[in-house]
C-alpha positions as CSV (number, residue, x, y, z in Angstrom):
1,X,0.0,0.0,0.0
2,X,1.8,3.5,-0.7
3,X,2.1,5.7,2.3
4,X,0.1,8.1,1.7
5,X,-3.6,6.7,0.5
6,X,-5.9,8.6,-1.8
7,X,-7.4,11.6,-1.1
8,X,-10.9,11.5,-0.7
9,X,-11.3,13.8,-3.2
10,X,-10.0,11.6,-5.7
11,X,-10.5,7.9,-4.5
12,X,-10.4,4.7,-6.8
13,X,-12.9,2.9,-4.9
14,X,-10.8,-0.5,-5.7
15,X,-9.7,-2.7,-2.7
16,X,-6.7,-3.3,-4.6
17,X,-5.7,0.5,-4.6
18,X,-5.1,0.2,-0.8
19,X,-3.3,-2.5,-1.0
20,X,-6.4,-4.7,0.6
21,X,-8.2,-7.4,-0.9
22,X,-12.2,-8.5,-0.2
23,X,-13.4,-11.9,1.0
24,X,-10.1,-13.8,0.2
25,X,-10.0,-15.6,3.2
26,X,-11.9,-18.1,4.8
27,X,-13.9,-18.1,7.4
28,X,-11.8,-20.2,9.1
29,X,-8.3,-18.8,8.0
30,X,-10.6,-15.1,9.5
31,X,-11.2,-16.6,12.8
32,X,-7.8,-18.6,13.4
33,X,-5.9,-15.2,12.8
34,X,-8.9,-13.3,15.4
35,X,-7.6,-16.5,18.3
36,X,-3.8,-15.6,17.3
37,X,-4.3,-12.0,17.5
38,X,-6.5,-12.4,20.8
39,X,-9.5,-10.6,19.6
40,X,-11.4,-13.8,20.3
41,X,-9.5,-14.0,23.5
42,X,-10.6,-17.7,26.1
43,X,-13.4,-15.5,27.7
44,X,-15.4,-15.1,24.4
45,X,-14.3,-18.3,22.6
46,X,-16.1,-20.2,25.4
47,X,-19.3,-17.9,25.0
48,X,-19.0,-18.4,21.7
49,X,-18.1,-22.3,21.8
50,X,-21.7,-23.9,21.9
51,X,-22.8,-21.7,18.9
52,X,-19.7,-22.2,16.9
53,X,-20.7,-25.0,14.2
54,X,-23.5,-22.5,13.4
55,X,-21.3,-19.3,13.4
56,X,-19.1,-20.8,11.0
57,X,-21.9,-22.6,8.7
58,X,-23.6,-19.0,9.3
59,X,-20.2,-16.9,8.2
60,X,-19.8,-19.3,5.2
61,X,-23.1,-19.2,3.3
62,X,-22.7,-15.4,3.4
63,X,-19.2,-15.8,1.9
64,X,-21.2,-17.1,-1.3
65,X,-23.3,-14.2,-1.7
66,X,-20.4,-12.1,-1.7
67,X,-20.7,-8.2,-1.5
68,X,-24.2,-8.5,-1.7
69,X,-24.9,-9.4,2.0
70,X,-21.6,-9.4,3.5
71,X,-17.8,-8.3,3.2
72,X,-14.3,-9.2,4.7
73,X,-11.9,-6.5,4.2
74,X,-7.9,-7.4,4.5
75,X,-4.7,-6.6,4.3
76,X,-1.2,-8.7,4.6
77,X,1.4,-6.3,5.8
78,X,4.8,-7.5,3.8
79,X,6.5,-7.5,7.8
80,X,4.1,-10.1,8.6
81,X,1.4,-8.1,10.0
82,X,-2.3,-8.3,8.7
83,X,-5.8,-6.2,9.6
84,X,-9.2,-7.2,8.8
85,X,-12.5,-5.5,9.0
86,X,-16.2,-7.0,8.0
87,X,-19.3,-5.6,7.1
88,X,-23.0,-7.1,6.5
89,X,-25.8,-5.7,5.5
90,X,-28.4,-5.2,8.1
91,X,-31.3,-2.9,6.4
92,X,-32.2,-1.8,3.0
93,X,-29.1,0.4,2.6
94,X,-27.6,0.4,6.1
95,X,-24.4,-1.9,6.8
96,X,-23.1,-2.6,10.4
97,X,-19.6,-2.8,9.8
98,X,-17.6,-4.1,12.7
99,X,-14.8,-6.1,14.0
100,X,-11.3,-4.0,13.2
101,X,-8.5,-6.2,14.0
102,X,-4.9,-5.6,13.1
103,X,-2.3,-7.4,14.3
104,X,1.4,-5.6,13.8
105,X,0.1,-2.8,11.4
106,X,-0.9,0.5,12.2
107,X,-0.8,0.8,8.0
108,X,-2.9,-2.4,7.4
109,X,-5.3,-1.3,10.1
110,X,-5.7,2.3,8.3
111,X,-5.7,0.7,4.5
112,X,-8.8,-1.5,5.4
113,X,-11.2,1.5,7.1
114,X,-10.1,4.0,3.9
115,X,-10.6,0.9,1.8
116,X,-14.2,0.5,3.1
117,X,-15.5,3.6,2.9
118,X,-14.2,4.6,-0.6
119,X,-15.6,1.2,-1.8
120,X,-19.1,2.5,-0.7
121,X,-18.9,5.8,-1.9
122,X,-17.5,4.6,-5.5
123,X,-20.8,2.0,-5.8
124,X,-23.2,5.1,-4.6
125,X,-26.0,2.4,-3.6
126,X,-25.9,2.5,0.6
127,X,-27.9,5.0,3.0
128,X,-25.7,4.4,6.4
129,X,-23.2,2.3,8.1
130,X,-23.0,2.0,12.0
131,X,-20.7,0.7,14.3
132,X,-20.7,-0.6,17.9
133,X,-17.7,0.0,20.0
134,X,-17.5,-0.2,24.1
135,X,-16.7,3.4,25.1
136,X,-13.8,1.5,27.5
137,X,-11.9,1.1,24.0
138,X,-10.0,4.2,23.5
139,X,-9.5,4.2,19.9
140,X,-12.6,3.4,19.3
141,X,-14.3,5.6,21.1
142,X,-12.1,8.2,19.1
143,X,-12.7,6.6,15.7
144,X,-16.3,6.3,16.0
145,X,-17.1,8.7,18.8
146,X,-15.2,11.4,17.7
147,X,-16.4,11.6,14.0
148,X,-19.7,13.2,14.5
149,X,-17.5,16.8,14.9
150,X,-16.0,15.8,12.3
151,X,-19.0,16.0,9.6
152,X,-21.5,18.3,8.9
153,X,-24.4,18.2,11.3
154,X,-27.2,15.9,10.6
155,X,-25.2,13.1,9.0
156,X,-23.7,11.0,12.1
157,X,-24.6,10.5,15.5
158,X,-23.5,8.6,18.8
159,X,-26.1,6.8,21.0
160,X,-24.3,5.5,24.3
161,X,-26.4,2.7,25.8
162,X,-26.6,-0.6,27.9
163,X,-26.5,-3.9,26.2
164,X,-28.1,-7.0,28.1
165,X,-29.3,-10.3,27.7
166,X,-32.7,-11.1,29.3
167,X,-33.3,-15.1,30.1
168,X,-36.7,-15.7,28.2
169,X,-38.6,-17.1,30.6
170,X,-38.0,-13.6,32.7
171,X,-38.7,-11.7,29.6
172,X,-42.1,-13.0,29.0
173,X,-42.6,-12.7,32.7
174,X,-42.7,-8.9,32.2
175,X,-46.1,-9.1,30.5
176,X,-47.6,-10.7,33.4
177,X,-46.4,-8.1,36.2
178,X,-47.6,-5.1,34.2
179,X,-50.4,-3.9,35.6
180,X,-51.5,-0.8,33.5
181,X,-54.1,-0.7,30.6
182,X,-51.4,-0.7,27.6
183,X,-52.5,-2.5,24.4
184,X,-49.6,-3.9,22.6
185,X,-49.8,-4.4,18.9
186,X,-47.7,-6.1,16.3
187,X,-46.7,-3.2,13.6
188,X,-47.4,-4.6,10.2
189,X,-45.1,-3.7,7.1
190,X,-46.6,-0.2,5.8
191,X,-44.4,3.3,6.8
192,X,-45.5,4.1,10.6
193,X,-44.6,7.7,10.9
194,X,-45.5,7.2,14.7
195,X,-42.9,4.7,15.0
196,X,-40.4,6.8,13.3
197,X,-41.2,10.2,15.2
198,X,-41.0,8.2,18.4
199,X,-37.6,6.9,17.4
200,X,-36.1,9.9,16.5
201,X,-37.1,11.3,20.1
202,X,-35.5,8.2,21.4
203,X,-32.1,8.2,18.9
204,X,-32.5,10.7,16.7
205,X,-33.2,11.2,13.2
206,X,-29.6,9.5,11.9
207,X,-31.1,6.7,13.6
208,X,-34.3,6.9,11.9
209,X,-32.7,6.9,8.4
210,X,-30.2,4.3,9.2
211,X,-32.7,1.7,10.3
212,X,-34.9,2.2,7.1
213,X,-37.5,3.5,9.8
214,X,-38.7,6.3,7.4
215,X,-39.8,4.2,4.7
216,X,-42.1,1.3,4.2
217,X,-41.2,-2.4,4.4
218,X,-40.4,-2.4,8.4
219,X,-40.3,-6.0,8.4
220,X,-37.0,-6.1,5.9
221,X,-39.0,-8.5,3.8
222,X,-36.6,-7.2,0.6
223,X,-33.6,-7.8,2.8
224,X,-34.9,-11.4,4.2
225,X,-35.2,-12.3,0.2
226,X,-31.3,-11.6,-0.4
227,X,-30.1,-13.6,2.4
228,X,-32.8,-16.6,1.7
229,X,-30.7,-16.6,-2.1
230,X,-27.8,-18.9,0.3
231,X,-30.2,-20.3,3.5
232,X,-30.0,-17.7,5.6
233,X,-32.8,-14.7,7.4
234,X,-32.4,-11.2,8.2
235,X,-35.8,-9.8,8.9
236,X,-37.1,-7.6,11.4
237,X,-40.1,-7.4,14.0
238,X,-41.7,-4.6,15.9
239,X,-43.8,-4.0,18.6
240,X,-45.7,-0.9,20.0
241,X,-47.3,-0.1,23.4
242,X,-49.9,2.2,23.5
243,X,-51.9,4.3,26.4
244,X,-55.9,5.1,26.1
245,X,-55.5,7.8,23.9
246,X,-53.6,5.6,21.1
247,X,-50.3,7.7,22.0
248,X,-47.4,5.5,20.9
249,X,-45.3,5.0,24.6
250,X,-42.6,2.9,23.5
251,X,-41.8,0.0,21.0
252,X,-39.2,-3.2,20.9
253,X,-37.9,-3.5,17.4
254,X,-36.3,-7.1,17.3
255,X,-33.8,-7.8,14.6
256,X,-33.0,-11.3,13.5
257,X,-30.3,-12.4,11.7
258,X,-27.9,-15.7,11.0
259,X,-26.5,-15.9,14.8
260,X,-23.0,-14.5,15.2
261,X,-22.4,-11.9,12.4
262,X,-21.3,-9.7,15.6
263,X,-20.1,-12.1,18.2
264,X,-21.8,-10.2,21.0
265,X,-25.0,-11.2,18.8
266,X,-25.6,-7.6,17.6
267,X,-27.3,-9.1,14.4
268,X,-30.0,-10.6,16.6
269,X,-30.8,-7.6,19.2
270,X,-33.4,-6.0,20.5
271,X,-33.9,-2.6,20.3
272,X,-36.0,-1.0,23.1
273,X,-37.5,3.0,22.7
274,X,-39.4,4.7,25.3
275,X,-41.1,7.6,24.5
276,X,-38.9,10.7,26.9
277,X,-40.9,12.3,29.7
278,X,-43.2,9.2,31.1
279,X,-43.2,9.3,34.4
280,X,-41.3,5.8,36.3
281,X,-44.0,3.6,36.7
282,X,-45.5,4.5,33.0
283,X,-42.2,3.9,31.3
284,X,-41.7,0.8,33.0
285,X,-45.2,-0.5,32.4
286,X,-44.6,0.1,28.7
287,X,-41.1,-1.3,28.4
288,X,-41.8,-4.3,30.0
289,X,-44.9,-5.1,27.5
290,X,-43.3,-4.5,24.6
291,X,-40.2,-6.6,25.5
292,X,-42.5,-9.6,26.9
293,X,-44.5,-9.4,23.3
294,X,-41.2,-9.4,21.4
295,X,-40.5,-12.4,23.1
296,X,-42.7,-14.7,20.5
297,X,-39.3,-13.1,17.6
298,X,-36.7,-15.4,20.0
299,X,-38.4,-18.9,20.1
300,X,-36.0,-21.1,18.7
301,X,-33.3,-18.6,19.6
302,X,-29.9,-20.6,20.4
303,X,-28.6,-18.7,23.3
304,X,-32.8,-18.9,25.0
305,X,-32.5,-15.1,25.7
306,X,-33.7,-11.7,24.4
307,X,-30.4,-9.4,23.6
308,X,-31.8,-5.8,25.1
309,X,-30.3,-2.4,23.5
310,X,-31.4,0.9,25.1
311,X,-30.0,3.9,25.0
312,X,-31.8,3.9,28.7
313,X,-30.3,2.4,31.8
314,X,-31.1,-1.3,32.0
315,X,-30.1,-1.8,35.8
316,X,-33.6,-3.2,36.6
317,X,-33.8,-5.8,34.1
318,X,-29.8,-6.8,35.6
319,X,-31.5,-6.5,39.1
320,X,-34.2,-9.3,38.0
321,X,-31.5,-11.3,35.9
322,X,-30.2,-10.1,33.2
323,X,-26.6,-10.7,32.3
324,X,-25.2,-7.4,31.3
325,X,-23.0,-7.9,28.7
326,X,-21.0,-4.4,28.1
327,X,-22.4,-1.1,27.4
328,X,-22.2,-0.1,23.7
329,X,-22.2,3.0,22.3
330,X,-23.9,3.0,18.5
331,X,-22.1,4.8,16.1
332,X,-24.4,5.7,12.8
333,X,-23.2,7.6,9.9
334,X,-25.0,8.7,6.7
335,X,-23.4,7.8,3.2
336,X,-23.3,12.0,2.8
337,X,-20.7,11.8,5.6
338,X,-18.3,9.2,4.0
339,X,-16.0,11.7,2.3
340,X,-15.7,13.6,5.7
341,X,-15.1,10.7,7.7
342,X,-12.9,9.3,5.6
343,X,-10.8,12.4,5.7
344,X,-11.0,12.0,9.3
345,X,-9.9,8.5,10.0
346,X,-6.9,9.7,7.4
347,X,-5.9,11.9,9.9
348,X,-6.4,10.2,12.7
349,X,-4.2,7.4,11.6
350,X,-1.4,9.8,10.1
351,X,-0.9,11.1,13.7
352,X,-0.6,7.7,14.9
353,X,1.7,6.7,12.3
354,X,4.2,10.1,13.0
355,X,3.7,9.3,16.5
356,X,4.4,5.7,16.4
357,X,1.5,5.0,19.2
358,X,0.4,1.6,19.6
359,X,-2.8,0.7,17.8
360,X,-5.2,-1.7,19.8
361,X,-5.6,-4.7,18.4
362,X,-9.7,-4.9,18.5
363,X,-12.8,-2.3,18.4
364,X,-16.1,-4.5,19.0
C-alpha cells in the first residue's frame, strides 16, 4: 500500500488501490488469525463455543453471496502483519460494519477502514453504516465517537447505551407483572410515521434513516429475500405499546439475523425505545410489554434469551436477571458523511503513524 492513500477527493474505490483485498479468506483462516491476535480472547471463545458449528456454517453461506450481503476487508502487511475488518448488510441500505483487528500494522489497520468507505462511496447504492464499539476502547471511542465533529451536522450521530441479555422465561414474565391498561400491537409492514417520530425522540433522526424507519417495508422483507438466495434470514419485528388515547409510549424493534455476524449477537438484538418524559411507573409498564411481546421473535433462539439495547439504563432488568453484557455506544453515519469521515480517519491514523503509538488490536 503506498504511504500516503488517496485523497478522498479523488479515490479509486478499488480494494486493490489500498493495498487490501475482499473476502479472500476463509472463514476459518478469519477466525484462526482473530484466536492468534486475541481478539477472540478464552473469555469469548467459550461464549462463543456452543454456537460455533453455526457461526461458522452462518459466516460461510454469506461468503457465497459475496458483496451483496456481506464483506471481509484485509490486508497482509509485507513484515508479517495483517488487519481485517467486516461488514453485512443489516437494512435496506444500512451496513453494520464491525470487528477492526490488526495485528502488527498501524498501515494495514488504516488501508482497510479507507478501503471501506471509498468502496461505498464509489458504488453510490448505501444510506448508512453503523458501528458498535465499548466506550472503555479508547480508539474506538475516538474513531467512532469522535467523527460526528467531524461532519457536517445531521449526517452522524453517537447513541451510548446498555447492552443486556434477558433469560426468556424472565422476559415473557414482564407481561404478566404489568399492571397498566397498555395494548400492545404487532406493527405490520406499511411506513409508521408514529414509530419513526417516536424513534427519533428516542435516537434521533440519523437513527431513523439508518434503520430504514422512514420508509415502508419495516419488516425487511426485501432484505430477508437476499439472504434466503444462500439459507439464511435477516428480517425484522416490531412491537408498539400504547396508552388510552392511542399515544405511541414505546416500541421493541427485534432484529433477526444468522446468529454470530457480531459475536456479542448484535445481528440478533433488540432494540428497546421509550417515549422521553413518562413518568417511572408509565415507562416501565410500557417497556416491560413491549419486551415480553417481542418475546414470540426469539423462540428457537440458540442462546434462550432476548439481547436488550437501550440507550436507557437497563439496571432493573440486571437487578431481576439479566446478564449485562458491556455497554455499547452505537455509532451511525449517513453515506453524505463518507467523504468527511474518511478524511477524518486519514488523519487520525497519520498522527498515529508520525507518533508511532500503539494501535489496539480490536474495536467491537
Amino acid at each position: 500500500m503506498p504511504t500516503h492513500p488517496p485523497s478522498p477527493t479523488a479515490l479509486p474505490g478499488d480494494w486493490s488501490e489500498f493495498g487490501c483485498r475482499v473476502n479472500t479468506w476463509t472463514p476459518a483462516e478469519l477466525f484462526d488469525r482473530y484466536k492468534s491476535s486475541r481478539f477472540l480472547y478464552p473469555g469469548k471463545r467459550a461464549r462463543l463455543a456452543p454456537y460455533w458449528p453455526v457461526i461458522l456454517d452462518n459466516w460461510q453461506r454469506a461468503r457465497r453471496a459475496g458483496e451483496l450481503l456481506h464483506w471481509v476487508g484485509s490486508y497482509d502487511d509485507p513484515n508479517g502483519g495483517w488487519a481485517s475488518m467486516t461488514s453485512w448488510r443489516s437494512t435496506h441500505g444500512g451496513w453494520q460494519t464491525q470487528h477492526l483487528v490488526s495485528h502488527g500494522t498501524l498501515v494495514g489497520a488504516r488501508a482497510v477502514m479507507l478501503a471501506g468507505l471509498a468502496v461505498r462511496m464509489a458504488e453510490k447504492r448505501d444510506v448508512a453504516q453503523q458501528d458498535w464499539f465499548s466506550p472503555g476502547n479508547r480508539f474506538a471511542a475516538v474513531a467512532f465517537g469522535g467523527m460526528v465533529e467531524k461532519v457536517s451536522p445531521g449526517q452522524a450521530a453517537v447513541v451510548p447505551g446498555d447492552y443486556v441479555t434477558v433469560p426468556l422465561p424472565l422476559a415473557r414474565s414482564l407481561g404478566a407483572m404489568r399492571t397498566g391498561a397498555e395494548r400492545v400491537a404487532e406493527l405490520d409492514d406499511a411506513a409508521c410515521p408514529e414509530l419513526a417520530a417516536l424513534a427519533s425522540r428516542c435516537r434521533g433522526d440519523v437513527y431513523v434513516r439508518a434503520e430504514g424507519l422512514d420508509r415502508g417495508d419495516l419488516r425487511l422483507n426485501d432484505v430477508d429475500r437476499l439472504y434466503r438466495l444462500v439459507g439464511l434470514r435477516r428480517y425484522r419485528r416490531i412491537w408498539a405499546a400504547y396508552d388510552a388515547t392511542g399515544r405511541m409510549l414505546a416500541a421493541a424493534l427485534a432484529y433477526r439475523g444468522p446468529l454470530g455476524f457480531n459475536f456479542s449477537f448484535l445481528e440478533n438484538r433488540c432494540d428497546l425505545l421509550v417515549a422521553p418524559g413518562l413518568d417511572a411507573d408509565e415507562a416501565r409498564r410500557a417497556a416491560d410489554a413491549v419486551l415480553s411481546a417481542a418475546c414470540s421473535a426469539y423462540e428457537g433462539f440458540e442462546p434462550g434469551c432476548l439481547p436488550v439495547a437501550s440507550s436507557l439504563s437497563l439496571d432493573r432488568l440486571v437487578r431481576a436477571g439479566a446478564e449485562r453484557v458491556r455497554p455499547y455506544s452505537q455509532a451511525l453515519w449517513l453515506a453524505e458523511a463518507h467523504h468527511d469521515f474518511y478524511q477524518y480517519i486519514d488523519d487520525l491514523y497519520e498522527r498515529r503513524l508520525r507518533g508511532r503509538v500503539a494501535h489496539p488490536r480490536r474495536t467491537a
